[in-house]
C-alpha positions as CSV (number, residue, x, y, z in Angstrom):
1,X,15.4,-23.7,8.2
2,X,14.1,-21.3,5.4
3,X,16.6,-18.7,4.3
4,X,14.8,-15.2,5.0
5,X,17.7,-12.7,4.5
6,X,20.6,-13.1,2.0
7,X,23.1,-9.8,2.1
8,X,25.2,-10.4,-1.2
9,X,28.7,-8.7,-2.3
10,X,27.9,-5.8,0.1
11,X,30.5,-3.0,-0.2
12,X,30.7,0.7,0.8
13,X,33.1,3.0,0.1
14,X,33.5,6.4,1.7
15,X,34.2,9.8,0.5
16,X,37.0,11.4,2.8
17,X,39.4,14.6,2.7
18,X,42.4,11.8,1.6
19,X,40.3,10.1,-0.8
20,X,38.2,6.9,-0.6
21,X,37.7,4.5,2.1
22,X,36.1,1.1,1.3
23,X,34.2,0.2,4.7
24,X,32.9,-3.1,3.6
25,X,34.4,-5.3,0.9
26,X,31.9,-7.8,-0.6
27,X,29.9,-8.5,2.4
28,X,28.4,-12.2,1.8
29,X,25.7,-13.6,4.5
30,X,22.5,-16.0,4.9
31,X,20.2,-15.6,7.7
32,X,17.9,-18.4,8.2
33,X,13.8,-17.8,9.9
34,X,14.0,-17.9,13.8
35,X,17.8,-17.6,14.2
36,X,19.9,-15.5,16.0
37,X,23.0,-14.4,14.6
38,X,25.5,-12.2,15.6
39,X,28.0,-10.0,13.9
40,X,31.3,-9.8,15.8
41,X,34.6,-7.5,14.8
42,X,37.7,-5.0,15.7
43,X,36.0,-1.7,16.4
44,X,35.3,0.0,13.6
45,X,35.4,-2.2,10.9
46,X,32.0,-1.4,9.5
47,X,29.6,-3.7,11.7
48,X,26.8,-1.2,12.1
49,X,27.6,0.1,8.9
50,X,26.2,-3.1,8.0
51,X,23.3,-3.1,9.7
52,X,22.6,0.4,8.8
53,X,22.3,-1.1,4.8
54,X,20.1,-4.0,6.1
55,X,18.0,-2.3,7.8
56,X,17.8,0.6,4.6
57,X,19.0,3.8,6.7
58,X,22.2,3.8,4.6
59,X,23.3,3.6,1.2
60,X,25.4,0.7,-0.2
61,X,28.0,0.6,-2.9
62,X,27.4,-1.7,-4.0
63,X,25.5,-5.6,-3.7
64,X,21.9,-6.6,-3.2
65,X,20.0,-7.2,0.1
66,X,16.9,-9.6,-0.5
67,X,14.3,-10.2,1.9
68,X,11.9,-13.9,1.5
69,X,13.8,-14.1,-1.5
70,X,12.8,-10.1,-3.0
71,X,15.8,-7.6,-3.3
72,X,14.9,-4.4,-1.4
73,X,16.4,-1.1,-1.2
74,X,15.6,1.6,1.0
75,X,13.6,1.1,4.5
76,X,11.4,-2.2,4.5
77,X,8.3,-2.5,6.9
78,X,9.6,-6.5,7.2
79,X,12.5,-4.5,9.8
80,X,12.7,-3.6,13.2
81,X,15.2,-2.0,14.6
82,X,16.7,-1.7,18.0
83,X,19.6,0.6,19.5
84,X,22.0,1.6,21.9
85,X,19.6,3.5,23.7
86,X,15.9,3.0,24.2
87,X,14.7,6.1,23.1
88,X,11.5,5.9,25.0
89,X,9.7,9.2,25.0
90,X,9.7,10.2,28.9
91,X,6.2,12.1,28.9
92,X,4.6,9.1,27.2
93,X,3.3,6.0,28.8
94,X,4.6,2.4,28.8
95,X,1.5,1.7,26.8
96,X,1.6,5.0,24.9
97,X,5.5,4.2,24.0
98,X,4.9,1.1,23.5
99,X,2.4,1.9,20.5
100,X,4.2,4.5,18.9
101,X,6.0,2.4,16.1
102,X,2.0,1.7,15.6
103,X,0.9,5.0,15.0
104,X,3.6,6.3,13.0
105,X,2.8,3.5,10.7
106,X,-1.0,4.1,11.2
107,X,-1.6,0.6,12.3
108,X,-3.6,1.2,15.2
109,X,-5.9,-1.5,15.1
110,X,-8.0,-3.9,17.5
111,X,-6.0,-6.8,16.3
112,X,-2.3,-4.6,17.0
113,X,-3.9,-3.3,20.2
114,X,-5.0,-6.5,21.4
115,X,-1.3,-8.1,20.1
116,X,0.8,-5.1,22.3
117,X,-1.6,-6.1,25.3
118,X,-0.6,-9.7,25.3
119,X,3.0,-8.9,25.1
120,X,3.2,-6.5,27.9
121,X,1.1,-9.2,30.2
122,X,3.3,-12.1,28.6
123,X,6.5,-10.4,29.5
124,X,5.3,-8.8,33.1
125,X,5.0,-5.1,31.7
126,X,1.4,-4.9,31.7
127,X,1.1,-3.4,35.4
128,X,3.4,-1.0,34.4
129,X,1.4,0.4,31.4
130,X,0.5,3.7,33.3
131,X,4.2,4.5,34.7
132,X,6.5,6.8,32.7
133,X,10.1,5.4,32.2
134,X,11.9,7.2,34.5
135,X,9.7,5.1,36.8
136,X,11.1,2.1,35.5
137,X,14.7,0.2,36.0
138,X,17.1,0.0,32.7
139,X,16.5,-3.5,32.1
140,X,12.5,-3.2,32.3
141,X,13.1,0.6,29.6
142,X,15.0,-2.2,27.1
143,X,11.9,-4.9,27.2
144,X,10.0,-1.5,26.7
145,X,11.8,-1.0,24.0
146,X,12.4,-4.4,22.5
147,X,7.8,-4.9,22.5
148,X,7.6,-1.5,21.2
149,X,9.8,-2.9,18.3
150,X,8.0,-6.3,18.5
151,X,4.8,-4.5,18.2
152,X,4.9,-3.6,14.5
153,X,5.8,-7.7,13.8
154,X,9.1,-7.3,12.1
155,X,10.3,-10.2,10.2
156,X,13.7,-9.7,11.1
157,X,14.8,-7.4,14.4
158,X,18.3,-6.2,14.2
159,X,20.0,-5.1,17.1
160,X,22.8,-2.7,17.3
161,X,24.6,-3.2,20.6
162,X,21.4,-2.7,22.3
163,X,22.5,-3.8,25.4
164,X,25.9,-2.0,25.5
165,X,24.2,1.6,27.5
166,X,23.5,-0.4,31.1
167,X,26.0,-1.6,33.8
168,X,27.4,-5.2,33.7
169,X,25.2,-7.0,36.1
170,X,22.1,-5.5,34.6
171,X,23.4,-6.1,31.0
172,X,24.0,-10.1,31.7
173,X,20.3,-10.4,33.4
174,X,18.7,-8.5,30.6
175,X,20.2,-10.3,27.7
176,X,18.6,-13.6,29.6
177,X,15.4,-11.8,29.1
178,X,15.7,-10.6,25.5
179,X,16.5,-13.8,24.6
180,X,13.7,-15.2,26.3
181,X,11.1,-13.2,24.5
182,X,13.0,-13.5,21.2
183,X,12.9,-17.3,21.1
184,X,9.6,-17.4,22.5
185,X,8.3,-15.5,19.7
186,X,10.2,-16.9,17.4
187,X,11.9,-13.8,15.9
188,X,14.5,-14.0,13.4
189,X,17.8,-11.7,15.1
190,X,20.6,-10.1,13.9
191,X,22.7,-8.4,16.2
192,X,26.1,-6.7,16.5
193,X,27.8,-6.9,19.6
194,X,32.0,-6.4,20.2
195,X,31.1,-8.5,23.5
196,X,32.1,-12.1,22.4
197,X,30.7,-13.7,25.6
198,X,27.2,-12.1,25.2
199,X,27.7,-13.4,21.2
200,X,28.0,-16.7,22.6
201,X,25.9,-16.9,25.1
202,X,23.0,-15.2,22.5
203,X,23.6,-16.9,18.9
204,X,22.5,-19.4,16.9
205,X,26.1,-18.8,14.9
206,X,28.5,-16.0,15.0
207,X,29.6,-13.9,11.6
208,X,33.3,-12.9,12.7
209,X,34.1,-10.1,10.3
210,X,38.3,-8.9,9.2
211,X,39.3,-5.3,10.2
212,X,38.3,-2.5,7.8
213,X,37.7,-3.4,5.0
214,X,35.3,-5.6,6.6
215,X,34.5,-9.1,4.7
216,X,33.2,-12.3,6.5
217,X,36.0,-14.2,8.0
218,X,34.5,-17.1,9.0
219,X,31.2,-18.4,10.5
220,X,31.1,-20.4,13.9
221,X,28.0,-22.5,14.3
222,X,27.1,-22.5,18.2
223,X,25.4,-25.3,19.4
224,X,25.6,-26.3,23.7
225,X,24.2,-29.7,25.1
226,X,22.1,-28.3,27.2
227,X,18.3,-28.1,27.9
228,X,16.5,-25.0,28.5
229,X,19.7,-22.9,27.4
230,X,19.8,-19.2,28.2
231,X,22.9,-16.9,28.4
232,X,23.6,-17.5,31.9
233,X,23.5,-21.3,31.8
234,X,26.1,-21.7,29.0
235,X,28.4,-19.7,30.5
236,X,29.5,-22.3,32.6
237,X,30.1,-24.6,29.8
238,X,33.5,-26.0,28.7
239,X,32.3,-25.5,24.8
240,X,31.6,-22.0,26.3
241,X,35.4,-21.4,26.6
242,X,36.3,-23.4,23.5
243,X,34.4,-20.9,21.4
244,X,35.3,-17.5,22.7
245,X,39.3,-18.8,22.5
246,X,38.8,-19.5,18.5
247,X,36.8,-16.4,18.4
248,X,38.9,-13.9,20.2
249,X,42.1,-15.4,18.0
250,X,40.4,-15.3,14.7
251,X,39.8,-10.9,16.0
252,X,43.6,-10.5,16.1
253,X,42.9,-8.6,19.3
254,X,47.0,-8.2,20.1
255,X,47.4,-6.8,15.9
């Protein structure tokens, strides 16, 4: 696989009322085209932080992000991003929603209109185009959501616990569908979760970051023997198991 993100001696040091707090300390990842890989940690060592520097809504300290090999600062129009919450304007459309990535960027084009269209039929939105979402379930808002980030065709998506807002059962059935649509159009994922079983059942490898300050602590490569794997199926895997143990060890959850 081609590397298409490289984050390199990422730190970040705060300015507090006691001094300086270092957030991140040399910050070291590859992401590789059409892989999804998650970013697990304690709470609060500086995971979104992170992601907030990728995605160029946050200052480093220092390091160097590159993109297809090009270092970039500041936002990059190769980067979608997706939330804790939708943020789906409620007296807009599904459609109208859906496109409004497009017109802030003024891409509203045949070829973007006709690309939106065949992702709302593809991932059975499209008889919902007319409805408002407080019409719709939480699951159905965060496919909204995720085609409305889609629909700009982002080289890399990054999620930030986009799943963590809805209810447990919802949460597990959704993520079957994100991944579905996220595989299927072959997008290239990073995503922080503190949910190791939905890191699991989601990733192509896991990042495991220390406590604050946060540095890579290891990398677990997550491969099942399984056809047509989605994050219901490999739950019931004995390598399922194996992985969250060494996971939820290396997090020092008892410290």
């Amino acid at each position: 696989m081609e590397k298409i993100l490289k984050i390199e001696n990422i730190s970040k040091t705060y300015q507090a009322k006691n001094g300086e707090i270092t957030a991140l300390d040399n910050v070291n990842l590859d992401v590789y085209e059409g892989e999804l890989l998650s970013i697990i940690g304690p709470s609060g060592c500086g995971k979104s932080t992170l992601l907030s520097i990728i995605a160029g809504l946050e200052d480093k300290s220092s390091g160097k992000v590159y993109i297809d090999g090009e270092e970039t600062t500041g936002i990059s129009p190769k980067i979608g991003y997706m939330l804790q919450k939708d943020s789906l304007l409620e007296w807009r459309s599904i459609y109208k929603n859906v496109m409004f990535g497009l017109e802030i960027r003024h891409l509203v084009k045949e070829e973007n209109k006709a690309y939106v269209e065949e992702l709302l039929k593809k991932y059975n939105l499209y008889e919902f185009k007319d409805k408002y979402p407080s019409q719709l379930s939480g699951g159905m808002r965060q496919r909204v959501a995720l085609i409305r980030t889609l629909a700009i065709k982002p080289k890399i998506l990054l999620l930030d616990e986009a799943f963590s807002a809805l209810d447990y059962q919802t949460r597990i059935m959704v993520t079957k569908d994100i991944y579905k649509i996220l595989k299927n159009e072959k997008i290239t994922t990073v995503m922080v979760t503190h949910d190791i079983s939905e890191g699991i059942s989601m990733s192509d490898r896991i990042a495991v970051l220390s406590a604050r300050p946060a540095t890579v602590k290891s990398i677990h490569e997550i491969k099942f023997n399984i056809e047509n794997r989605d994050p219901l199926n490999v739950r019931e895997l004995s390598e399922f198991s194996k992985y969250f143990d060494s996971i939820w060890k290396e997090l020092d959850v008892h410290a």
